[in-house]
N, C-alpha and C positions, 0 to 999 in steps of 0.2 A: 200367272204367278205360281198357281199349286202345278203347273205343268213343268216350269223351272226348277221349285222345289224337287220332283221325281228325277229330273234331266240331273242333278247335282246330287243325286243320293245314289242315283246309280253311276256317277263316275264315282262318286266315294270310294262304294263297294267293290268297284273295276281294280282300283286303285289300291284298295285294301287285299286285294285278290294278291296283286301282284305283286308286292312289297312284302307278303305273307312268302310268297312263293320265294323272291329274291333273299329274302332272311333263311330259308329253309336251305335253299344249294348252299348258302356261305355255310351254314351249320354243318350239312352235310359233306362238304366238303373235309372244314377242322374235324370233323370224326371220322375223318376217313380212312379206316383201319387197312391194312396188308397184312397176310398170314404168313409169315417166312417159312422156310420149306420146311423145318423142325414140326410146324402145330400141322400142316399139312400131311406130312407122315405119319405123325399118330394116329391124324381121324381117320386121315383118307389109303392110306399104302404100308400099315402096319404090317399087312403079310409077307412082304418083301424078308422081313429081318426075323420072322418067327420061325425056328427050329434050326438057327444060328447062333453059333458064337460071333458074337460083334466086335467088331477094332475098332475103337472113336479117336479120331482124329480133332479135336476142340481147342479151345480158349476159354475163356473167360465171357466171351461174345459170343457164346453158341446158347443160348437165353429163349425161352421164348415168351411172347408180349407181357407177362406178368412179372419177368426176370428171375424165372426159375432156368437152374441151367440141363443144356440137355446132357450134363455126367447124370445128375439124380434121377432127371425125366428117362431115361435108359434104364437104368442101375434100379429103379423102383417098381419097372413097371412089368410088371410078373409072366409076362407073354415075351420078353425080349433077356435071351443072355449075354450080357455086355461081358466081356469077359480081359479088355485092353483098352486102356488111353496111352496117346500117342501126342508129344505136345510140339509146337511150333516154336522158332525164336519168341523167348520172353515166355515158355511156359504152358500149361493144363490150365494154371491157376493165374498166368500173367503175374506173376511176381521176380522175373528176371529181368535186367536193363538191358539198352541196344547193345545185341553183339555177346553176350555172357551167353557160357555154353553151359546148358543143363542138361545133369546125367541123371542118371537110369534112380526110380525109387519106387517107394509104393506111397500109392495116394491114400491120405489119414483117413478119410472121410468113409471111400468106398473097399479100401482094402486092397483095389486093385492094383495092377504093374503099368508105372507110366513108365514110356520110353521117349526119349527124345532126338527130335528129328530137327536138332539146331546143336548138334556136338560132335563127336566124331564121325557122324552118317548124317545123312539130308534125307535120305530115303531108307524106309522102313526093310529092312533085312529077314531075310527066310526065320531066321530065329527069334526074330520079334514077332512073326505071322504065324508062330506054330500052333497057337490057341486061337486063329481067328479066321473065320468063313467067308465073311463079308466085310468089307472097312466102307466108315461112314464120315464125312467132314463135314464139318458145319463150324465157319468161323466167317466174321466180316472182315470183307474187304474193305480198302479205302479209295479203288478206283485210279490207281498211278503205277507205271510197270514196276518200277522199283521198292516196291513193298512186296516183304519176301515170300507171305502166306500163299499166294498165286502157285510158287514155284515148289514150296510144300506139297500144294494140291498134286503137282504136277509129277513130284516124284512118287509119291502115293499110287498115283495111276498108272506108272511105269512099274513100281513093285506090285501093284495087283495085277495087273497082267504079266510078270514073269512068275506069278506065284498062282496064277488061274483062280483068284480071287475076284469076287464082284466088287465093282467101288459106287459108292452112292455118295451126289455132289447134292446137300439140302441147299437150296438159294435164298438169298437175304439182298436187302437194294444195294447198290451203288448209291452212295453216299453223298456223290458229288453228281447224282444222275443218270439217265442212260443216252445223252443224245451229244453230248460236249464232247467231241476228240481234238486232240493236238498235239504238237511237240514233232519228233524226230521218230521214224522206226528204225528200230534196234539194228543195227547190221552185227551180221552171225560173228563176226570178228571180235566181239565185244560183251559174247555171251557168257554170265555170271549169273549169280545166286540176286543177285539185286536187275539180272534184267535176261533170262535163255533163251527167249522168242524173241523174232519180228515183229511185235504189235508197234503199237504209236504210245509215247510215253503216257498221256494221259485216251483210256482210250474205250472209256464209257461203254462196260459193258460188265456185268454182274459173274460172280465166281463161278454160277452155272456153265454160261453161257462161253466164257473163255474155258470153262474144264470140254467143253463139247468142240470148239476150236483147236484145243493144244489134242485132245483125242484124235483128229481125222488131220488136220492140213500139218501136224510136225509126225504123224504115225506113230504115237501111242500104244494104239488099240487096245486099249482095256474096255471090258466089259462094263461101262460107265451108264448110270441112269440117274441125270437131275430131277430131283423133289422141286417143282417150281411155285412160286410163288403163288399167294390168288392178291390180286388188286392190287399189284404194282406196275406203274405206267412210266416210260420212259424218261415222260417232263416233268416226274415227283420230283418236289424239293424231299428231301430225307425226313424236315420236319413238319410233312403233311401227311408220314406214312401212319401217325398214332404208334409208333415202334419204341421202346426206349435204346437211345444210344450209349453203349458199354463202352470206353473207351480199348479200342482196339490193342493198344501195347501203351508201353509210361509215356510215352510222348505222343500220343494221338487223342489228349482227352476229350476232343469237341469235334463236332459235324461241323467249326468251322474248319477247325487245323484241318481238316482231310480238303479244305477248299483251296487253301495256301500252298500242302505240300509239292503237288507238284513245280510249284516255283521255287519254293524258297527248302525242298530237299535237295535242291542240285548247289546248293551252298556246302553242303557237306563235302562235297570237293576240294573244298578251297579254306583258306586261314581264316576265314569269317564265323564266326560263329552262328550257329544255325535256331539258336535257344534255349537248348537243351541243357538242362539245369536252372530253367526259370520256369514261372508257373505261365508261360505262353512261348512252348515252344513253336521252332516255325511260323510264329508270328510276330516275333523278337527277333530282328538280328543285329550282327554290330561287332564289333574288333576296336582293341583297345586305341588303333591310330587312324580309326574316323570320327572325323567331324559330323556330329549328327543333324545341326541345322543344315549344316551344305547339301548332306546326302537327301535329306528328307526334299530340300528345297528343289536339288536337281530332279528327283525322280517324280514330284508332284508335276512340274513344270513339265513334263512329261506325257502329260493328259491321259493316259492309259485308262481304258474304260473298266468301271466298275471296282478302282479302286483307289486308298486313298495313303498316305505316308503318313506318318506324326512321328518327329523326334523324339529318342529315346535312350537314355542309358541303364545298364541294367549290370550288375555282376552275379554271372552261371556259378553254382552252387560246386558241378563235374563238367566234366567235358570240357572242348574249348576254351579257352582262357577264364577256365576257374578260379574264382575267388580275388580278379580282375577286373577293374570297374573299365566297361565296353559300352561303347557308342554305335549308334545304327539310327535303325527305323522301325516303330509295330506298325506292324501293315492288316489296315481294315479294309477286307472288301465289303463293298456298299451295295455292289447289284452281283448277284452270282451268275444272275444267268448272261451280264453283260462283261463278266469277270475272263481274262482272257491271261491263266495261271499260266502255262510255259514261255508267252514272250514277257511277260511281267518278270516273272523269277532269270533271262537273258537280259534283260533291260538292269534289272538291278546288281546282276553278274561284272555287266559290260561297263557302267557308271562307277562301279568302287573301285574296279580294274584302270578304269582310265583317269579317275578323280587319286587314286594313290599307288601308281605305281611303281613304286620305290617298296611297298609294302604289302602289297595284296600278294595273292600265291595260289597260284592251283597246288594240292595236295597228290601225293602218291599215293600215299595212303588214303584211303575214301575216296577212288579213283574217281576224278570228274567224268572221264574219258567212259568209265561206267554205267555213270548214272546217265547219262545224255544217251550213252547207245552207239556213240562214234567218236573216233578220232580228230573229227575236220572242224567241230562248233569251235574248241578248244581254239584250235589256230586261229579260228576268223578271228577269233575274239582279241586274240593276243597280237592279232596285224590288222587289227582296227576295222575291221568292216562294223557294217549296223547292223542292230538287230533284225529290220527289215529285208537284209541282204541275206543273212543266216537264214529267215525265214522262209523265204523264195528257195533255199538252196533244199531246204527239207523239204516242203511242199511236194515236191514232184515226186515223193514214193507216197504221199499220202492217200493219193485215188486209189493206188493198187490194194493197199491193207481194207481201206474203205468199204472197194468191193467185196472180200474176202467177209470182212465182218459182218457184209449184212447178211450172208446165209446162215449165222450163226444167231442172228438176235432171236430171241425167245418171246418176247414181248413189245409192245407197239406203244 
């Protein structure tokens, strides 16, 4: 008996070990902090920018973990002369909507001169670089080719190298992950501000990492050094980094929208409304001559993994059939990682296309033909093939970018 009793006091304690243990990883896990490349540069690579005038390239989203942003974290810190901000569509300060061009002023706060590289220029000009040594950016991505801060980066890099200026890319996660690719690559015929490179529409890989890709394989060559990350891993969900999420521009306010967009941004093409002017954009869509039980019923019917339909009507405040009462679908995804956004956002393209065509419409304006990357999705779609025919049709450039990408990832 007292032998029994020891025999069950020491599985207790075994038992008590390990559950002690199992309770700690989950803990340690949810505190699982990432340093973005901003808090990384102060500790760790401050000398880089010391006995320079600095160019900041920022948002709103250029913050680090406490949500201070880095104009003040610059502009404060007595080793570092900021001496320019430089803002992206929607702004320094993200107070412009999609597409609104802001010009040139001085920032209230810091005194400084913003200039904007979303108005008459996309790339920052000799006269904009005349006070600055080194240009610095630090803005979040959303992870989909047609989100324009990418191509900001990209022109930056092309005026610091015609200007023999340093450019430093600080890194921040991909939102939607580092290991999910898909969709169509770009073909160069179709190259725009919403899409200049060959990648793959959704194409999981962090603003470092694509700044060191558009550097060497489209030749660049700027004198480019990413600030990377510490503790960011490829299979992070966004909300396991401990980061706080700034909405990237007015219509990106959640680390879900950035999981949807790449589906339900290629609606921007077409008479549907895409959201915009409700308080879930990209997750709301609908035109005032759908049926929204039909639509919601067709596309659940559908089985698409990781995601789910619910009928909905909604009247946009701007844009799209403002002040319109419009029918759709909010589309919930349920599993992200089994979430499969560009045949989801062709799937729901192809069903309103074939459910009301008398009515649906690809757009000129907010070129579909754009956002996709090519000319040819368009046609299948409108001579009826399936999405799985489309998909097969893309597939075959996607091993080549594949390979390309992986000499570019920074992180495992």
């Amino acid at each position: 008996m007292k032998r029994m009793i020891i025999l069950f006091t020491i599985c207790l304690f075994t038992f008590g070990i390990v559950f002690s243990k199992s309770v700690t990883a989950v803990k340690e896990k949810k505190n699982q902090k990432v340093r973005p490349g901003i808090e990384v540069l102060l500790k760790e690579e401050k000398n880089v920018l010391r006995g320079k005038k600095v160019g900041l390239i920022t948002n709103p989203t250029g913050i680090d973990s406490k949500l201070t942003s880095i104009v003040d974290l610059l502009h404060d810190d007595p080793d570092i002369n900021l001496t320019a901000l430089f803002g992206p569509e929607h702004g320094v300060r993200g107070d412009a909507q999609a597409g609104a061009s802001v010009e040139y002023y001085i920032d209230e706060k810091t005194g400084l001169p913003v200039y904007s590289l979303y108005g008459k220029t996309k790339k920052p000009t000799p006269e904009m670089l005349k006070d600055v040594e080194i240009l610095v950016f630090d803005i979040q991505d959303v992870g989909t080719r047609y989100y324009t801060y990418i191509y900001t980066m990209a022109y930056a890099m092309e005026a610091a190298k015609e200007n023999e200026i340093p450019i430093i890319v600080l890194d921040r996660p991909n939102p939607q992950g580092g290991e999910s690719v898909d969709g169509p690559v770009l073909e160069p015929d179709f190259s725009s501000f919403v899409g200049m490179y060959p990648i793959q529409l959704k194409h999981g890989m962090t603003v470092g990492e694509l700044a060191t890709l558009f550097n060497k394989e489209f030749k660049i060559g700027a004198d480019l050094k990413v600030i990377k990350m510490k503790g960011w891993k490829r299979d992070m969900d966004y909300d396991d980094t401990g980061l706080p999420f700034v909405l990237p521009s007015p219509n990106m306010p959640t680390v879900s929208t950035s999981f949807v967009y790449p589906a339900t941004g290629l609606i921007e093409g077409t008479n549907v409304s895409e959201g915009r002017g409700t308080t879930k954009p990209f997750e709301l869509i609908g035109a005032p001559y759908i049926n929204s039980d039909e639509l919601a019923g067709k596309l659940n019917a559908l089985r698409l993994p990781g995601v789910k339909f619910r009928a909905a009507s909604f009247t946009p405040t701007f844009s799209k059939h403002a002040g319109t009462l419009s029918h759709g679908v909010e589309i919930f995804v349920t599993d992200r990682a089994e979430f499969k956004a560009v045949p989801t956002g062709l799937h729901i393209i192809k069903t309103i296309h074939d459910l009301y065509p008398g009515d649906f419409e690809f757009l000129a304006a907010n070129n579909f033909n754009l956002l996709i990357g090519n000319g040819w999705v368009k046609s299948r779609i409108e001579e009826g093939s399936s999405v799985d025919e489309i998909m097969k049709e893309y597939q075959v450039k996607q091993d080549a970018f594949k390979k390309v990408r992986k000499n570019y990832l920074l992180y495992k």
